[in-house]
N, C-alpha and C positions, 0 to 999 in steps of 0.2 A: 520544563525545558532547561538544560544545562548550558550558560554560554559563557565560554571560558575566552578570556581576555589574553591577548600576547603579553607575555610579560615584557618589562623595560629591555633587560638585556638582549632577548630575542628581536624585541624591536631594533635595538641599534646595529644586528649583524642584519636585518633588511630579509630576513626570512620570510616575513607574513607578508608582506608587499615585493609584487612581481616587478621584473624588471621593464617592461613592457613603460607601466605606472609611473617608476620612476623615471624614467628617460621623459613623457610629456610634463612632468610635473617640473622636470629638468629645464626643458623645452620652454614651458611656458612662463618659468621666474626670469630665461634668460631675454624672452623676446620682448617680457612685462620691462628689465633694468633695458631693455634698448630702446625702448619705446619710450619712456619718463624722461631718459639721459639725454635721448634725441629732442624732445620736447624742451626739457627746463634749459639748455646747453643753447638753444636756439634762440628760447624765448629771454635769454641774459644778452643775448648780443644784441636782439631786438628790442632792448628796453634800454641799452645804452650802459649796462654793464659789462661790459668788454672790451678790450683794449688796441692800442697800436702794439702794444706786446703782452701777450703774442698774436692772437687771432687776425691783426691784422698782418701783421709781418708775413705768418705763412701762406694768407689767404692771397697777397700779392707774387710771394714765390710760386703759387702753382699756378697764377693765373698768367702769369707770362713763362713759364714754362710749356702753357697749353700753346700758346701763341709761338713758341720754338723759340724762344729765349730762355733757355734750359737753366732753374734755380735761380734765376736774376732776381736782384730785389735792389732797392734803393739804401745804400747804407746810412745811417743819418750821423755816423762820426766822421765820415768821409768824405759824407754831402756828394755820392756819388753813385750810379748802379755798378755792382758789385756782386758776384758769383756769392750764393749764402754760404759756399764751401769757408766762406773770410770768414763766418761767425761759425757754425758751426757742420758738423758732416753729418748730416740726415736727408742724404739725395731721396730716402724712400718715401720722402714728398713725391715725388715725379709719379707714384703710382696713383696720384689723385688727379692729375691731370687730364688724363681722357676726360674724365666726367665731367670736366667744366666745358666737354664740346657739349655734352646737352643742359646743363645749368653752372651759371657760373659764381661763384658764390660762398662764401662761409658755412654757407648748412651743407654744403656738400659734405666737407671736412670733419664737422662736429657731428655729423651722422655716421660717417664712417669709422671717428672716433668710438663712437658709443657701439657700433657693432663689433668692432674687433676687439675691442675692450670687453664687452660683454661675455662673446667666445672663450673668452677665458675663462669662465666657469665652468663650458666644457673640459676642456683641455683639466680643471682642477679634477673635474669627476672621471675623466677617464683614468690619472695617474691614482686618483685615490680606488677607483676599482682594479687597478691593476696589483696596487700594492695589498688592500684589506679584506678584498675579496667580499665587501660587503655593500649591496647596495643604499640603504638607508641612511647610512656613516655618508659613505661617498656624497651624496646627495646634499647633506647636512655641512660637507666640508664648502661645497658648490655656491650652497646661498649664502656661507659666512664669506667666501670670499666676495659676489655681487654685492655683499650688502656691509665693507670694508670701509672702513673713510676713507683709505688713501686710495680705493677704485673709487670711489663715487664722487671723490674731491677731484679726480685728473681727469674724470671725464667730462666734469660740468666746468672747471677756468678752463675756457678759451680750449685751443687747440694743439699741443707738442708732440712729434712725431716719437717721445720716447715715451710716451703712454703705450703706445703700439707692444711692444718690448717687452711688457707685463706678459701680455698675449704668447706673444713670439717664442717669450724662454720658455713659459710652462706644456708649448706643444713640443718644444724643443726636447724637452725632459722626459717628456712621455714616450715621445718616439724615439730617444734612446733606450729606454724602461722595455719597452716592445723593440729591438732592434730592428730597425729599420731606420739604417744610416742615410737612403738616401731626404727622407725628411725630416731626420733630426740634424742633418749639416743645410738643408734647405730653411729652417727655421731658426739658427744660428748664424746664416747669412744675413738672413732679413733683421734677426733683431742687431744685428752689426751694419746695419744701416741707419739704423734711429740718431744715433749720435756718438761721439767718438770715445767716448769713456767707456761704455759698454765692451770694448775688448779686452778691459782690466780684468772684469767680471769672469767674462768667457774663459781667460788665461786660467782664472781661478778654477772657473768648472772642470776645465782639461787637467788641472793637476788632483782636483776629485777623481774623476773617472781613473787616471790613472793608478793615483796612491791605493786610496779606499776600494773601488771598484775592482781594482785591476783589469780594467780595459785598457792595455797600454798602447791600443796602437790607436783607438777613440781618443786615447787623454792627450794624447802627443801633438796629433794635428789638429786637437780641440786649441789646445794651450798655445800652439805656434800661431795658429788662426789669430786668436786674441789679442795675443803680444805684437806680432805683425801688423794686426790695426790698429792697434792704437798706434805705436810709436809712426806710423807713415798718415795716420790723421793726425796727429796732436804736434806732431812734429816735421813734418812735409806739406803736408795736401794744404791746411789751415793758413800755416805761414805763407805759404807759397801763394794762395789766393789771396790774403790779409795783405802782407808787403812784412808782416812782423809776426812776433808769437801772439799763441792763443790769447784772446783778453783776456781770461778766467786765473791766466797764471796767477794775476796780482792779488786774488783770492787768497794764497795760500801762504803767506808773509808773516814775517814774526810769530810762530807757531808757540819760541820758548814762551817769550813774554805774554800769550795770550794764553797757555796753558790752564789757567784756575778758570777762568772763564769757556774756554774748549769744553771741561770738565761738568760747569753747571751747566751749560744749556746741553750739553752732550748726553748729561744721564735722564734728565727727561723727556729730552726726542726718544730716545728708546724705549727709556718705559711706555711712552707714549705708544709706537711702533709694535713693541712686542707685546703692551698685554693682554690682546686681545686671543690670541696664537700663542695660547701655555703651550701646546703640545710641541711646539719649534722645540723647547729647551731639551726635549728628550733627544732630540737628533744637533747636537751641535755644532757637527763637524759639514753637516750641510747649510748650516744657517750662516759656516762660515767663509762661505763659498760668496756670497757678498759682501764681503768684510771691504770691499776696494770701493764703494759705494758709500757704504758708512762712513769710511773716514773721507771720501771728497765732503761731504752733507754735513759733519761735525768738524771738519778743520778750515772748511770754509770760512769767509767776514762773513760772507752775503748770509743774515738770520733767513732768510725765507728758505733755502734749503732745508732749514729746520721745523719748517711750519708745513701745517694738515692742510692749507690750504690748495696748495700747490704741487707743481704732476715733482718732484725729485724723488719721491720714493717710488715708483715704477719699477725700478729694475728690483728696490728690496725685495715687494709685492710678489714676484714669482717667485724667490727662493724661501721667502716665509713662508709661502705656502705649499712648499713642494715639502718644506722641512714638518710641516708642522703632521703632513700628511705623514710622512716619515719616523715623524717622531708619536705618531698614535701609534703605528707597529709597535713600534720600540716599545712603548709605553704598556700595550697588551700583553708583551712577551714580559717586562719586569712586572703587573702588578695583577695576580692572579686574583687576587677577592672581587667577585662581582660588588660585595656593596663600597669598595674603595674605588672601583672604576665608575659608577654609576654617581660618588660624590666629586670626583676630581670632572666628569662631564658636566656634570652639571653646574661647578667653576666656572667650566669654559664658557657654557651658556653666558653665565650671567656676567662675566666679565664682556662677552661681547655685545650685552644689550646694554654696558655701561658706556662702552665704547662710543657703540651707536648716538647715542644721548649726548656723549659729550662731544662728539666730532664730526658727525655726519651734517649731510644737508637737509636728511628727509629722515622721518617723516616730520610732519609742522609742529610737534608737541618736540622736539629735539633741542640741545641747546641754542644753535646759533641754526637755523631753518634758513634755506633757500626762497627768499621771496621777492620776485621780480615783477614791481608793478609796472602796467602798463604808459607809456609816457604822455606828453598832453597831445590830444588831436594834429591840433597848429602846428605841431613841432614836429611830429609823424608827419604831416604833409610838406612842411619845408625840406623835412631831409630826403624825401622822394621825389618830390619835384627836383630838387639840385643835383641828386645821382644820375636822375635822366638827361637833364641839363648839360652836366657834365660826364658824360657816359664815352664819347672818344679815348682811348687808351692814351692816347698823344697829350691830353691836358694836363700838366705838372700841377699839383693840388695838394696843398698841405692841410689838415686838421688836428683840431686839438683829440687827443686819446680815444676818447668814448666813439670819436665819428669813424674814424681809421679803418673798424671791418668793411665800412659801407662802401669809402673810396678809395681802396686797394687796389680794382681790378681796374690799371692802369700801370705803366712802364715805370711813371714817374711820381712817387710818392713821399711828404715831407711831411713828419711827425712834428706839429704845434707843440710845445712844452716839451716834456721831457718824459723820462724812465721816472716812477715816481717811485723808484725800489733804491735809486741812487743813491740813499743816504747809508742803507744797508751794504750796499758793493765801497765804501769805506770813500765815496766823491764828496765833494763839500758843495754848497750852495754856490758861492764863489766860483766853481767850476761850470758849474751849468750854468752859472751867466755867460760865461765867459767861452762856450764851447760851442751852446745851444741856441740862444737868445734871438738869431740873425739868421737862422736855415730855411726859415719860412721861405725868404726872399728871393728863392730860388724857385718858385711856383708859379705859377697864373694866379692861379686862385686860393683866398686861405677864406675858411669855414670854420668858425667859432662856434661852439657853444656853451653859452655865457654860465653855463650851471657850472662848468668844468674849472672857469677863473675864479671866481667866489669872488667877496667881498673886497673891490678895487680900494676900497678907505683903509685897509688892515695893511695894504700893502704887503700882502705877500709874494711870497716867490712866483707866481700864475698871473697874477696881478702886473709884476712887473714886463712879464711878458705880451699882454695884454696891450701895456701901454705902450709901448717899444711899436707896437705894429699902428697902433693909434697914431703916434707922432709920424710916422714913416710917410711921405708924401706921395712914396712910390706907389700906393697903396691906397682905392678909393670902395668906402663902403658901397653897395648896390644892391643892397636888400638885407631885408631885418624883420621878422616876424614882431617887433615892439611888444614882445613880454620882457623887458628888461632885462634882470637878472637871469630869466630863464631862455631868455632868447637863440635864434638863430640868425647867426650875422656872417655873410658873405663879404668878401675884399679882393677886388681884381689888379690886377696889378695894372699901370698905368704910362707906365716908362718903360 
């Protein structure tokens, strides 16, 4: 019996395997990353890995949006509620709303997260079969993008309506690729909802479509679309809710004198970003179609726009990956020898199992793994009993960081300590004493937990907050699980 093997190359044009196959196997990597993302994303808020920023910030925006206080949240610079339009423009919270009429809660959001986040593996396999006409590629573009660090890292922190976006452009792309305008300006709307920078981006795409493309009458009201959101969020809508300009402006100061430094953290975020997606560089006139993105993330103070941890790379995420799909065309039309195409893929592999390794969260053998132990009993039962306890939307309740997703869904909510990213947004310690230290005081009730202050003898910056509310007479403990350090301590207010 004669049994002949596909060869590599015929594998990658997806000949031997039907497209039937591909689509479940499509199917089943995308429902397997929503299924894990919804899981580990959950089980981080519920171990006390998750923050008053952001999980809980937005989890309070939609949850008095559901209640018809449309985007409301508590500002804690303002020590006031305040339209989130003041911080920033991503209303397309409001479409998580319904859903807290049948649960209400953080997992909503972080489930939804992981789905629409997910779908964008589709969205990469439709545009790569549209462009390579090859199933197996296609397929192969689909899992490098589920299995990205900077998709797997924005969809496990917490919660940001510009993860969405990832999604949003790359259906956006595609349904232009396939003309059909009315959903590729339907998904150009939506991702011009996540947040107000995203119309740079757009501006960008419209002068793509126009130059390159020559779709001039797509590129026109692409580009004006863009331009016109941004400048009436960044500069209307923001101010106008705030009382003053965007915060983030103070981000962008002294650019000459930070230059050599711009520079070094600049060419590593990149390397970082791009080298996973060799094939971008073949197409780079669409990779430069986020180029307005780039430079907020590298001209930035704030270093964590420049870190894997966190959702900023979003918007890159779909044009790397529209480019890189783009740029395997390209790629196929300059380099005719099968065995120089078959060692330049097999590059890409291995660059992106390096990637994997060094930035992902999963799997457990990775550098830096995703592991969220489960927290002590006691303390699981203190913060459930106090949620119920205090479960009235009307009770003003401050907590220290970690508790914030839990008691969100409420009108009135006061972040304990601080942004612990402030030293990076270019604030001094001095500042946050002096801004922060006293907001509590505005609450019924404040909810400690004692893990969050550390070591009151070191007298740190937590520490001094700590004590602040200790001397405060206004203020009388009324329960304490007595694990010390690890405790949960309630304080009601008493005047």
């Amino acid at each position: 019996m004669n049994i002949k093997f596909p060869s590599f190359a015929k594998a990658m044009e997806g000949k031997q395997i039907s497209n039937i196959k591909i689509k479940i196997l499509l199917w089943l990597a995308i429902l397997l990353f929503i299924g894990i993302f919804s899981y580990l994303s959950i089980k981080r808020y519920k171990t006390l890995n998750s923050y008053y920023y952001d999980l809980g910030i937005m989890n309070q925006v939609v949850y008095n949006t559901s209640r018809g206080r449309f985007l409301e949240m508590t500002n804690q610079d303002l020590k006031k509620n305040v339209s989130r339009l003041a911080i920033h423009f991503d209303p397309i919270l409001a479409i998580f709303a319904p859903f807290y009429q049948f649960y209400e809660g953080p997992e909503v959001l972080l489930i939804g997260q992981a789905i629409i986040m997910g779908l964008g593996a589709l969205a990469v396999f439709l545009i790569a079969q549209k462009e390579l006409k090859r199933n197996l590629i296609s397929l192969m573009f689909a899992l490098s993008y589920l299995t990205y660090f900077a998709v797997q890292r924005a969809a496990l922190f917490d919660f940001h309506s510009v993860t969405l976006a990832t999604t949003f452009l790359l259906f956006a792309l595609y349904y232009n690729l396939v003309k059909k305008n009315f959903w590729y300006y339907l998904f150009i709307i939506l991702s011009l909802l996540t947040k107000e920078h995203v119309g740079l981006v757009i501006l960008f795409l419209g002068a793509y479509l126009f130059f390159v493309k020559k779709e001039k009458k797509t590129g026109v009201i692409t580009s004006l679309l863009g331009l016109i959101f941004f400048i009436s969020t960044v500069y209307f809508i923001i101010p106008y809710f705030r009382g003053e300009a965007h915060f983030a402006s103070g981000y962008f100061t002294d650019i000459k004198s930070r230059i050599l430094k711009i520079i070094n953290d600049g060419l590593p975020y990149a390397r970082m970003i791009l080298s996973p997606q060799i094939f971008a560089f073949f197409s780079p006139i669409t990779l430069l179609i986020s180029l307005p993105e780039w430079a907020i993330n590298i001209l930035s103070i704030n270093s964590n726009q420049r870190s894997f941890y966190f959702h900023y790379n979003s918007i890159i995420v779909s044009l790397l990956f529209y480019s890189s799909i783009i740029g395997y065309k390209n790629f196929l039309n300059l380099i005719k020898d099968k065995g120089a195409r078959t060692i330049v893929f097999l590059i890409f592999i291995i660059l992106n199992v390096v990637s994997i390794y060094r930035y992902n969260p999963l799997p457990e053998q990775v550098r830096q793994p995703a592991k969220y132990k489960d927290i002590n009993t006691i303390k699981k039962k203190s913060i459930e009993f106090w949620v119920k306890k205090l479960e009235s939307e009307n009770i003003k309740v401050a907590t220290t960081p970690k508790l914030a997703p839990f008691f969100t869904n409420r009108k009135y909510y006061y972040n304990f300590l601080y942004d612990s990213a402030f030293a990076t947004m270019g604030q001094l310690e001095s500042d946050i004493l002096k801004d922060d230290i006293d907001k509590y005081v505005l609450a019924d009730y404040v909810i400690i937990n004692r893990s969050e202050i550390g070591d009151i003898g070191k007298m740190g910056l937590s520490a001094k907050f700590y004590l602040k509310l200790l001397a405060d007479r206004n203020f009388q403990m009324i329960y304490s699980d007595n694990r010390d350090g690890e405790s949960i301590e309630v304080y009601k207010k008493v005047l």
